[in-house]
C-alpha positions in Angstrom: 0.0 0.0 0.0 1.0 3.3 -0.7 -0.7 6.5 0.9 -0.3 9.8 2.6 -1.7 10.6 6.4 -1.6 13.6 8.0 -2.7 14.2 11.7 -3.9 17.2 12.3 -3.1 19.2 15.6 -6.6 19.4 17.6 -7.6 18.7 21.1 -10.9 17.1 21.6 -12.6 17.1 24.9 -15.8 14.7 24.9 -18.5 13.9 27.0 -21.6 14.7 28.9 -20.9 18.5 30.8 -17.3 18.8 29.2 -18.6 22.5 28.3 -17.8 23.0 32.2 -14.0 23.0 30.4 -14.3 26.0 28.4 -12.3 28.8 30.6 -9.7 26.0 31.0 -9.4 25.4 27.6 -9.1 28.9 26.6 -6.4 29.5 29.5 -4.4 26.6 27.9 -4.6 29.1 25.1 -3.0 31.9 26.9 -6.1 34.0 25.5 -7.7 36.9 27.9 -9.9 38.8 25.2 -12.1 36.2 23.9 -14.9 37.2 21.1 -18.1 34.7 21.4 -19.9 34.0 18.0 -23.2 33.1 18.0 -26.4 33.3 15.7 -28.5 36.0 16.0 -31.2 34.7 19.3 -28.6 32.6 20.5 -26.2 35.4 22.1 -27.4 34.7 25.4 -27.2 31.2 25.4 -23.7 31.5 24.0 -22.6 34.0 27.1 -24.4 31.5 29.2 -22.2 28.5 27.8 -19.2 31.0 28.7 -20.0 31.8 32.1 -16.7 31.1 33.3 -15.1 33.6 30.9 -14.9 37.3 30.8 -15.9 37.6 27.1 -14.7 41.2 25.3 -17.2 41.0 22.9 -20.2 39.3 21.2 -20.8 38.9 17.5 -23.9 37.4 17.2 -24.9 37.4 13.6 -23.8 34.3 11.9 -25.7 33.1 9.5 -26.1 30.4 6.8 -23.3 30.1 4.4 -20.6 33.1 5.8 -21.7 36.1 3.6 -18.9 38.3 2.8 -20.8 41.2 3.9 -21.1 39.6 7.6 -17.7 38.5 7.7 -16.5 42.1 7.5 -18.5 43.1 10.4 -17.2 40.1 12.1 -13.4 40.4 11.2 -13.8 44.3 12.5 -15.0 43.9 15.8 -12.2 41.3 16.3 -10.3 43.7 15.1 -11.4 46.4 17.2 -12.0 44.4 20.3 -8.3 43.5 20.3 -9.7 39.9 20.7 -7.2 37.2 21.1 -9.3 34.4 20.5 -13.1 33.2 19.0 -14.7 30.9 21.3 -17.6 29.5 18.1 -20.7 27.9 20.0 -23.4 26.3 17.7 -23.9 24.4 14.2 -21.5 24.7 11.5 -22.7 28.4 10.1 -21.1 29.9 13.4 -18.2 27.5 13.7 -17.6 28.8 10.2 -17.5 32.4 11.2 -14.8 31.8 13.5 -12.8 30.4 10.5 -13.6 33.3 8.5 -12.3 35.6 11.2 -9.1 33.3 11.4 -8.4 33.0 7.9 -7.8 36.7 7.5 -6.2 37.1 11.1 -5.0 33.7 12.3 -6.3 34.1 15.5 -7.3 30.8 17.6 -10.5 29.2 17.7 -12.4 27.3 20.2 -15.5 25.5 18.9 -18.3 23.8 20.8 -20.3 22.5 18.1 -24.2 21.8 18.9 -24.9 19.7 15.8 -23.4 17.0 13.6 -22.1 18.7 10.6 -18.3 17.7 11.5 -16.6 21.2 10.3 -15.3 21.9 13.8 -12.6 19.1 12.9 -11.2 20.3 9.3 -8.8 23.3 7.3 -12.3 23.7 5.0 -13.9 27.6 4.9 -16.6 28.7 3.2 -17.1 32.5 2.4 -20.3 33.4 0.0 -20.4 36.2 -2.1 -22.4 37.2 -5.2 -24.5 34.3 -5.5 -21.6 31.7 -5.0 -20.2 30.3 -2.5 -16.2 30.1 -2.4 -14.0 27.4 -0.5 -10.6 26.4 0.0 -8.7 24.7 3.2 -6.1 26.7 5.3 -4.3 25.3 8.0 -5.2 28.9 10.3 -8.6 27.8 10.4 -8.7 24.9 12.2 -9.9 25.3 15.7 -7.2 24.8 18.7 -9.8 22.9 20.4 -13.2 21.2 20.2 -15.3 20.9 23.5 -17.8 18.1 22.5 -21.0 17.8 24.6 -23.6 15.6 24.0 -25.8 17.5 26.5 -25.8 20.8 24.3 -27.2 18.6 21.5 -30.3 17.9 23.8 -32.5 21.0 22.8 -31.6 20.2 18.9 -34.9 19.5 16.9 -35.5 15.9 15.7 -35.2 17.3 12.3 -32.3 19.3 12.2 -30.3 16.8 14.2 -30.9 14.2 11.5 -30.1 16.7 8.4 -27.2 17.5 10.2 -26.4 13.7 10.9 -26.8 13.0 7.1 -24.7 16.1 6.2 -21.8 14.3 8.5 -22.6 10.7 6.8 -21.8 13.1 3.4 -18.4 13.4 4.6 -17.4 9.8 5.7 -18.8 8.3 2.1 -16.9 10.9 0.0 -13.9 10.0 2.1 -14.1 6.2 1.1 -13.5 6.9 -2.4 -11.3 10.7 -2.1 -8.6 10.3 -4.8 -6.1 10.8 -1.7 -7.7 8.3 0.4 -5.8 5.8 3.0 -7.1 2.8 5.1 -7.0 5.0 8.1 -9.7 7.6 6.9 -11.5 4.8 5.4 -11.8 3.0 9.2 -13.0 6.0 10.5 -15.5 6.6 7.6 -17.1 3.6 7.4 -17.7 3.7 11.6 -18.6 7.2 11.6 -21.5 6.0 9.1 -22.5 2.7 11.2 -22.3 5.0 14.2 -24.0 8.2 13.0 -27.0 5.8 10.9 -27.6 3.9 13.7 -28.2 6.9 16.3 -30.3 9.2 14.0 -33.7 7.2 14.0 -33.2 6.7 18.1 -32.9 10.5 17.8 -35.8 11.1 16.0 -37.7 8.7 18.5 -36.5 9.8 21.5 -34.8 13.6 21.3 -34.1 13.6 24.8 -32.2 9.8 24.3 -28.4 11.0 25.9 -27.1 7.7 24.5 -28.0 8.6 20.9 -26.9 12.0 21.3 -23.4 10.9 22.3 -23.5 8.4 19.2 -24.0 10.6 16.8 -21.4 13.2 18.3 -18.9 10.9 18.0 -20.0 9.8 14.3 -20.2 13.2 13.8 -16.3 13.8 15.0 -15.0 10.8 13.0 -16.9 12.5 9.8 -14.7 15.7 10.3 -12.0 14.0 10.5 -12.6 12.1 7.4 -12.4 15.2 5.2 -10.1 17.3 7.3 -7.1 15.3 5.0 -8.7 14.0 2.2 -10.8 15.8 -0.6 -13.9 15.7 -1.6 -15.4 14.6 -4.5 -18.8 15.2 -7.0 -21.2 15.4 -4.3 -20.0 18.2 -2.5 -18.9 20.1 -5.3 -23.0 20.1 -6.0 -23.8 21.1 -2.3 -21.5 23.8 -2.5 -23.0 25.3 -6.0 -26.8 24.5 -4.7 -25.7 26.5 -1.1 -24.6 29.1 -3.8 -28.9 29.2 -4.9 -30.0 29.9 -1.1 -30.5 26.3 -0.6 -30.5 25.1 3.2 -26.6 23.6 3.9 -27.6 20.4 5.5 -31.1 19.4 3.5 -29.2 19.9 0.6 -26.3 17.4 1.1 -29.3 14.9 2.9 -31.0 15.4 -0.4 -28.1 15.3 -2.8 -26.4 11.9 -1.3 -28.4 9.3 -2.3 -28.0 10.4 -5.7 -24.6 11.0 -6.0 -24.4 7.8 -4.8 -26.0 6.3 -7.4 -23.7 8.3 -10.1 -20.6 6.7 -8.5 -21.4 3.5 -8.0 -20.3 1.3 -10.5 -17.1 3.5 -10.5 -15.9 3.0 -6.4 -16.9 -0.6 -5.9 -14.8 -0.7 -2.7 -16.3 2.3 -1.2 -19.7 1.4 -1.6 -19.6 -2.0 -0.1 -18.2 -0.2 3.1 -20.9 2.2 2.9 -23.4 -1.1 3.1 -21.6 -2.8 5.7 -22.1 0.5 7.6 -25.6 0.8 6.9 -26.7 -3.0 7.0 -28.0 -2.3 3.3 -27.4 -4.3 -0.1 -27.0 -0.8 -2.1 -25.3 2.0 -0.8 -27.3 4.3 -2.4 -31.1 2.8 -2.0 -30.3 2.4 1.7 -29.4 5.9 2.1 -32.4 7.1 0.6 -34.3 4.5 3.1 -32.6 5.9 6.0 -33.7 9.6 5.1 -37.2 8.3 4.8 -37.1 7.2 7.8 -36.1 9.6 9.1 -38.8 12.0 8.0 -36.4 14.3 5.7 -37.1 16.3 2.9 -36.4 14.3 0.1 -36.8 16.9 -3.2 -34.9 19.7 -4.0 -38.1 21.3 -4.7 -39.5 21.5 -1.2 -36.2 23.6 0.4 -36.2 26.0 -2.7 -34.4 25.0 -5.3 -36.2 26.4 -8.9 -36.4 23.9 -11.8 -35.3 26.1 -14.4 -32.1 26.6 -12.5 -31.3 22.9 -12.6 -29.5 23.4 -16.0 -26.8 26.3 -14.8 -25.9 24.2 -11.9 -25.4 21.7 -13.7 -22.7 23.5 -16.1 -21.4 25.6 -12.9 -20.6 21.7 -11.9 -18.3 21.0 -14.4 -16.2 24.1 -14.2 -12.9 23.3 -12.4 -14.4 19.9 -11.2 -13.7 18.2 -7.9 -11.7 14.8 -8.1 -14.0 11.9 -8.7 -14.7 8.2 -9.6 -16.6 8.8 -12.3 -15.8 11.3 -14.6 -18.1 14.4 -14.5 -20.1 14.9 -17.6 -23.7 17.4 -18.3 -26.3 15.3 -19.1 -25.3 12.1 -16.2 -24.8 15.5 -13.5 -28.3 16.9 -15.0 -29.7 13.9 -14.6 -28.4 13.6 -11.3 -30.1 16.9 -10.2 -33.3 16.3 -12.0 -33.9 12.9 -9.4 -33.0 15.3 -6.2 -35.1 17.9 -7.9 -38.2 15.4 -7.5 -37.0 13.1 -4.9 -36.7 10.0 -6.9 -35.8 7.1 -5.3 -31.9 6.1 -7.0 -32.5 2.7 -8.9 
């Protein structure tokens, strides 16, 4: 075998009330002016989380998909705050905000991620602006440390918990058949699947269910760091036009897999028949559209927004400066492709 690993540099504390570690964590830092990120509504919450800290500021407009415009804001009260570090509580929008504001600065970030989406654990930012949505991978951006509680996942609706637990499976099944793959991402991939598809539907039963919670935070850590070394391939290159149409981040990549799925299959043999194993399915792609039934998702790009007569341009904005993939990337398949997530059809 021949391959490349990398380990990347990031401390993970895990479990049940580990947010209780925050104000060590950031002393370990040597940080005293901390900026909190948080969504708009969720400031308090967020100051609440860093009770132990003396906070010099608050920016608490993160949003879907880093706008530039918001970034700006964000980068100039760091800037004017003096702030020394970003402690980023909640999903993945204001995890990415604190990558935005170290991108152009390199100051450290603390996550504490409330969802499944995984970005806490990779070099990948996101910055949108007009109508697209660019992204690239800087070592600066990767958070110092990641305070994983299961207990902040509690108050996460049934729903979003599971599109954000499909947006983390996304990860792991790119990263079985990356270009730049090796058997050690590919361990972690397949059981961040297995763990991730087998604590969703408990979720969705039972939202209060600590067990699951814990599951699927752990499924969700091993799907960052899946793609913190390893590229991605067809299906996020979709997700990240689609996010560039207005399109909701996590519903899209729940909607998008199964398909893209499909598209590769014959071409990453291999990958897909970890992907089963995971899932206890005889088609990687048919079970994956099972599970997201199951779990009560949207399954159409039509019901989160996406226009039909735009179906076309993102198709063609697809094959302009492609992402590595099995299969090579041609119109009328990746048209095709979009048409059956346009109207949810189930991947034969």
């Amino acid at each position: 075998m021949n391959f490349t690993y990398v380990s990347l540099p990031t401390r993970v504390v895990f479990g049940a009330g580990s947010i209780r570690s925050l104000a060590a964590e950031v002393e370990r830092l040597g940080a005293k002016r901390v900026l909190l990120i948080s969504t708009p509504g969720r400031a308090e919450m967020v100051r609440h989380l860093a009770k132990g800290l003396a906070p010099a500021g608050v920016f608490d407009q993160a949003v879907m998909h880093t706008p530039i415009e918001a970034v700006r804001k964000a980068r100039e009260l760091a800037a004017s705050l003096e702030a020394d570090c970003c402690v980023a509580a909640g999903a993945g929008s204001t995890i990415g905000f604190g990558k935005a504001i170290a991108l152009s600065s390199a100051l450290p970030v603390v996550a504490v991620p409330t969802t499944y989406s995984g970005s806490e654990m990779t070099t990948i930012w996101g910055i949108s602006e007009g109508g697209a949505k660019k992204t690239g991978r800087d070592p600066k951006v990767l958070p110092r440390a990641v305070i994983y509680d299961p207990e902040l996942t509690l108050g996460l609706p049934a729903a979003v918990s599971a599109a954000s637990g499909m947006n983390a499976i996304a990860h792991c099944a790119e990263a079985l058949y990356a270009h730049d793959g090796n058997p050690i991402v590919s361990l972690m991939a397949e059981e961040g699947i297995r763990a991730l598809a087998s604590a969703l539907p408990g979720i969705v039963s039972t939202p209060g269910e600590i067990k699951a919670r814990s599951e699927a935070l752990y499924g969700s850590w091993l799907a960052g760091m899946t793609i913190a070394t390893t590229s991605v391939a067809l299906h996020h290159k979709l997700c990240h036009i689609l996010g560039g149409f207005g399109l909701p981040h996590a519903e899209t990549h729940s909607i998008v897999l199964p398909h893209a799925l499909r598209y590769n299959y014959g071409a990453a043999p291999a990958a897909m028949a970890r992907i089963e194993k995971a899932l206890g399915h005889a088609n990687a792609a048919s079970g994956m559209y099972e599970l997201e039934k199951r779990l009560g998702l949207p399954m159409r790009l039509a019901d989160i927004g996406m226009k039909e007569a735009d179906l076309d341009r993102a198709a063609r904005m697809a094959l302009e400066a492609p992402y590595p993939n099995p299969r090579s990337v041609e119109f009328e398949p990746v048209l095709r492709l979009l048409r059956d997530a346009y109207e949810g059809r189930r991947p034969s």
